[in-house]
N, C-alpha and C positions, 0 to 999 in steps of 0.2 A: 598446416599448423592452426588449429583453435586458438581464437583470439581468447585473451583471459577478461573474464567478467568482474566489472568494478561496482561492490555494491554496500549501499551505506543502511549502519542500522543504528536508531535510537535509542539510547535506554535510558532510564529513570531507575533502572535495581528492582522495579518493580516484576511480580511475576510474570504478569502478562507480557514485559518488553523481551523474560526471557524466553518466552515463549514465542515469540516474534523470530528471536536469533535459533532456537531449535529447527523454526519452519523452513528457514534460512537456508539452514546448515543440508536440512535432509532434501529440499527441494534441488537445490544445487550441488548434487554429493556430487554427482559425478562429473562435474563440471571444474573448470578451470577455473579459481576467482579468486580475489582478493576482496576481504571482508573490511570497513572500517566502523568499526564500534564506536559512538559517539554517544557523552555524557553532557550536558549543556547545562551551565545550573548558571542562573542569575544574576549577574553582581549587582545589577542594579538596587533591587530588594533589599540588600545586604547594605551596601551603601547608606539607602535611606534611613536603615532602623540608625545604623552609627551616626548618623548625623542628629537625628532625633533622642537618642539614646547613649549618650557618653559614655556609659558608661560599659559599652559594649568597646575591647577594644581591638584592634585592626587584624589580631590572631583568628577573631570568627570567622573574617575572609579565607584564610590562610586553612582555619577547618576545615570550612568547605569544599577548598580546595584540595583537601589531604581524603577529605571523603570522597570524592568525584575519582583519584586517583585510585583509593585500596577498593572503593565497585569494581573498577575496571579489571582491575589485579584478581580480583577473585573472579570477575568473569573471565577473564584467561585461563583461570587455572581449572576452571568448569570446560569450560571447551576443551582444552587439551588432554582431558581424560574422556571427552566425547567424541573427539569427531580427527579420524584416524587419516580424514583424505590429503594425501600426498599433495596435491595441486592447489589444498585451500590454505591460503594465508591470510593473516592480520595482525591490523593495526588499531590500535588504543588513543581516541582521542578525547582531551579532557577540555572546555572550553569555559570559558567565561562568560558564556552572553547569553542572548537570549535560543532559543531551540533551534526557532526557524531560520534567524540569521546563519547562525553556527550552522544546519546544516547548507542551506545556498552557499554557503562559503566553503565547504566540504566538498559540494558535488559539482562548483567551478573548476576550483585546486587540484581535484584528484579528479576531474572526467568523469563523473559515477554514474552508472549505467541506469541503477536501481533501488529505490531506497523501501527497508523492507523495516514494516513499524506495527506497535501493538495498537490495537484499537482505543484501550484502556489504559492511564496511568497511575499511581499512587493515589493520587484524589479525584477520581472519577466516578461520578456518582453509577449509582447500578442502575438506574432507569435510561441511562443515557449511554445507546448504545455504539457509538464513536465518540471518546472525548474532544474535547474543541480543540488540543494539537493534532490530533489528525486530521479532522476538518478543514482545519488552518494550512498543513501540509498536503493536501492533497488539491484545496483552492490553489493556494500561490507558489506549491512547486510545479514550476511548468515543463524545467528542462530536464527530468526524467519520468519515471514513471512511479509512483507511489504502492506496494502493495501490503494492505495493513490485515494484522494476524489478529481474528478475535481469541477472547480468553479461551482457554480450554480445548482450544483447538490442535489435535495430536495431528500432526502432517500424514498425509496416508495420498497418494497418486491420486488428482483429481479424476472423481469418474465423467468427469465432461466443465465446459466452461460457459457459461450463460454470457451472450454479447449481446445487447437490448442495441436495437437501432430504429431510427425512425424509415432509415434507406433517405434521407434528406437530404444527409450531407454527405461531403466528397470525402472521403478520404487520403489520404496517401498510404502507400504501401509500407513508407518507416514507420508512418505512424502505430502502425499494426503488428509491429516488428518480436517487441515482448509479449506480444497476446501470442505468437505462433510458435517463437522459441519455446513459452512453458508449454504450449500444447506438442509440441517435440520429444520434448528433453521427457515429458510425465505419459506422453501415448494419451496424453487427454481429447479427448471430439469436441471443437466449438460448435456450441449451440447456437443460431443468429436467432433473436428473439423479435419481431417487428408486432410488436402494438399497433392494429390498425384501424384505423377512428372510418375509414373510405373503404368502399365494395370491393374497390381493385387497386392496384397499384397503378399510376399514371408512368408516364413515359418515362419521366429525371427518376424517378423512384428504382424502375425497372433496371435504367442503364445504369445506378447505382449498386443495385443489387447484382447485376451480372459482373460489374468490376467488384465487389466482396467476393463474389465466387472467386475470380482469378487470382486475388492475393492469397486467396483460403487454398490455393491448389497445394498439394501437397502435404495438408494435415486432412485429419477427416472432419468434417463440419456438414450441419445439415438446417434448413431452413424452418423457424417454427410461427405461428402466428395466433398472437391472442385478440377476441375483440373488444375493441371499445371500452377497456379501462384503461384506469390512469395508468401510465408507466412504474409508477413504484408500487403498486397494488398487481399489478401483472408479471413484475420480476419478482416479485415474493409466492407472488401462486407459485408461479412455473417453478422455482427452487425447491420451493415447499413440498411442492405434486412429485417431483423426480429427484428432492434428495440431491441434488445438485452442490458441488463441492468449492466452486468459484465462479466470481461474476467477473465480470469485467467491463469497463468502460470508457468512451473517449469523451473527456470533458471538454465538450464544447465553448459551453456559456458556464460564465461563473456562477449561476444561480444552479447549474442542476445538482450538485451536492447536497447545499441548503433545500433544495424541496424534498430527496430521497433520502435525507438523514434526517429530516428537520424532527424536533422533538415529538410532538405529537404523532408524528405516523409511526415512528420507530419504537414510542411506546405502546401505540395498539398493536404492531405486530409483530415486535421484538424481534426483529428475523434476520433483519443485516446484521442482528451479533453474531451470527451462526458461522457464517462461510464468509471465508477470505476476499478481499474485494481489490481488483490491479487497478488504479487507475492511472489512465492513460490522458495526453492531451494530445488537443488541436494543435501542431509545431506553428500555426502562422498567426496568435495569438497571444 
């Protein structure tokens, strides 16, 4: 029996979010899951104006409320004239608080395997090519795995998946769990990308990379190596060069996000907008 997959997705109504639940939908078709659709809208905000603004009265909450509810309604009614799989289910959740609370309190409650989110939200400026909810969910969600859908991105079977490692660290085998499953479920090849600053690989390096091989047994994966640039200059060639369709990665330290999205690199080479990015964490962290 296939276990069924628990997997959460954001939305804002905006188009990229639905674009996000498309990738969702076609990445997972043939798989066993339950989807949970989550609307998070503010009260705090809302609050503050009424307090400031009397003459705002306590119905505007009650709006918003009633808007958070007919998104979701029409997102139902969207899905169910798209996505015919027998096995996929969902649930509609409207929250009051803030994104990232609402969802950590989501993927507590309901076990969520997976949370699958746009890049982009309603006010996201276009130079900036992860807005700061994702960033933010992708730093401080640590108990699943984060995979965010740039705009414009039609799902098509990744032709391979780009894994950057330094060979530094240790892995665990769970940790690597959803990098193998989608490279399964999609016949995708991970790619192991090692940036490497030294002539050779030393000893911990080596016996790291032969344990990568042993977890990677049974999908296809091949080893690649670029020299002596920076890591986020070296995953953008290497995408770039081969057209590559997702990245993926284990966030170690909380800074390596804020250096590979950080604004200025991702405006000179705009290229994390392009392909999908899973990220994965460190579980002992």
């Amino acid at each position: 029996m296939t276990m069924k997959k628990k997997i959460l997705i954001p939305t804002d109504f905006s188009r990229n979010a639905w674009g996000a639940i498309s990738y969702a939908l076609e990445l997972f078709k043939n798989e066993t899951c339950d989807f949970f659709i989550l609307n998070a809208y503010d009260r705090i905000s809302f609050t503050l104006n009424e307090i400031t603004n009397p003459s705002v009265d306590k119905t505007h909450l009650e709006m918003i409320q009633e808007e958070s509810e007919l998104g979701l309604k029409r997102i139902s009614q969207r899905i169910s004239f798209r996505d015919e799989a027998l096995a996929h289910q969902y649930f509609y959740l409207s929250k009051g608080e803030d994104l990232i609370a609402a969802m950590k309190d989501v993927i507590e409650k309901k076990d969520i395997d997976l949370v699958v989110m746009g890049t982009k939200g309603k006010t996201d400026n276009r130079n900036v090519a992860f807005g700061s909810n994702t960033v933010i969910a992708m730093e401080k969600i640590r108990s699943c795995p984060v995979l965010s859908v740039p705009p414009n991105v039609i799902f098509k079977e990744p032709n391979e998946i780009v894994f950057p490692t330094s060979f530094r660290t240790h892995f665990k085998r769970r940790e690597l769990e959803h990098l193998i499953e989608i490279a399964k479920i999609t016949n995708a090849p991970i790619r192991v990308l090692h940036v490497q600053k030294e002539l050779e690989l030393d000893a911990e390096q080596k016996n790291y990379k032969a344990m990568l091989a042993e977890y990677l047994d049974g999908v296809t994966f091949s080893f690649h190596t670029l020299d002596n640039a920076s890591i986020d200059v070296a995953v953008q060639f290497f995408v770039q060069s081969r057209d590559s369709d997702m990245i993926a990665f284990i966030n170690k330290k909380h800074t390596f996000f804020s250096t590979i999205f950080s604004q200025p690199m991702v405006k000179s080479l705009g290229v994390n907008s392009e392909v999908p990015v899973l990220a994965m964490h460190d579980f002992r962290n």
